[in-house]
N, C-alpha and C positions, 0 to 999 in steps of 0.2 A: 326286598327280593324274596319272590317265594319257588320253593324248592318243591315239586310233586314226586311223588311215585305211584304211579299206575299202570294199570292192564296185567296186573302179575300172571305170564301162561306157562303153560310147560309145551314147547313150539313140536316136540318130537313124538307125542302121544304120550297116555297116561303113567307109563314101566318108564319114561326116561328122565333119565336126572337134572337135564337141561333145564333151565330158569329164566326167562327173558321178562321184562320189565321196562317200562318207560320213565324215563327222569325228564321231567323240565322244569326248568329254573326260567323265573320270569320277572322282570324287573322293567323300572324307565327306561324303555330305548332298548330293550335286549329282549331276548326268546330264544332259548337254546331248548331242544329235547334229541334226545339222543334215545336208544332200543339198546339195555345191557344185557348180556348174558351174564349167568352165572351156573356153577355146576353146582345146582340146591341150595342157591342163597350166600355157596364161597364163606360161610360163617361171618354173615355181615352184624343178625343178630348177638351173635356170639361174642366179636369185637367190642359191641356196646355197652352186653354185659358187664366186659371185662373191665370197661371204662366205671361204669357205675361202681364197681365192687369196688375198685381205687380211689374212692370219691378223698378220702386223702389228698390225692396229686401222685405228680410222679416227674419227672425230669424228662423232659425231651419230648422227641411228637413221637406217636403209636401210631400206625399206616396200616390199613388195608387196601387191597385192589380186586376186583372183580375177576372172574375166568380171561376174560379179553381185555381189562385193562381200559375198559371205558370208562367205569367212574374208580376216581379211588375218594379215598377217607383220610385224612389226617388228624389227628386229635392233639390238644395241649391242653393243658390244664395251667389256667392264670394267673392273675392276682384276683382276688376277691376270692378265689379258688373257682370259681366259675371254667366250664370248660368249652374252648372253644374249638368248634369241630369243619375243618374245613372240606367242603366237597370239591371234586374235581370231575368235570365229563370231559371225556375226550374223544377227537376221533378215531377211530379205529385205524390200526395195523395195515396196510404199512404204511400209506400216506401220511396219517397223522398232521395233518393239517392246522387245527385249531387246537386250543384247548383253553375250559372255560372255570375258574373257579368263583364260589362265593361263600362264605363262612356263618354259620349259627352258633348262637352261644346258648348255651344251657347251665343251669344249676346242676352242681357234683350228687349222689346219691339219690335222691327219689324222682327226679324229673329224667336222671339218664336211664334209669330202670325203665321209667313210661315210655319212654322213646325205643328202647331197646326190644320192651313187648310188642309194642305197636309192628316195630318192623318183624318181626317174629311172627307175628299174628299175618302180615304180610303174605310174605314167604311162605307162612302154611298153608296160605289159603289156592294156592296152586298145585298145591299137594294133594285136598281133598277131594 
């Protein structure tokens, strides 16, 4: 399964906080993409940070959710300590019709860091 993020815009003009973003996730037999909002990224790099800095572990899952609730994030941290991060797209409010997840697994400490700039660097780039 691969999971994109693209088209990072700011849909309201340059002064607005607004964040939209494309997610598809694409796999044997599936294709899901969905247009998320967020107000300036809803601190998605932030979350991942936070994941990295625990490269330890921690008990239980760590969740984030977007402005609108179209994608969220679920995080655990394993056995092997490896962390497994589940994404969720959904449809929007208020139908809510579908809803699609699929899971990445990552190494705790320097690979969540890269990931976490990555999307940072992201995020920025609609800013600039």
């Amino acid at each position: 399964m691969d999971l994109l993020l693209s088209r990072p815009a700011r849909s309201f003009g340059d002064d607005d906080p607004i964040f939209d973003f494309l997610v598809t996730a694409r796999g044997q037999g599936v294709s899901v993409e969905v247009s998320v909002r967020t107000l300036g990224g809803d601190g998605l790099d932030a979350f991942l940070s936070s994941l990295a800095e625990d490269f330890r572990g921690w008990t239980g899952a760590r969740t984030w959710r977007s402005l609108e609730g179209d994608l969220s994030l679920s995080a655990e941290h394993g056995p092997g300590g490896y962390v497994r991060l589940t994404w969720g797209i959904h449809d929007r409010p208020p139908s809510e019709e579908w809803h699609f997840e699929t899971a990445t697994v990552h190494a705790p400490g320097e690979e969540m860091r890269n990931l976490a700039a990555e999307i940072r660097t992201f995020v920025l780039s609609a800013f600039q």
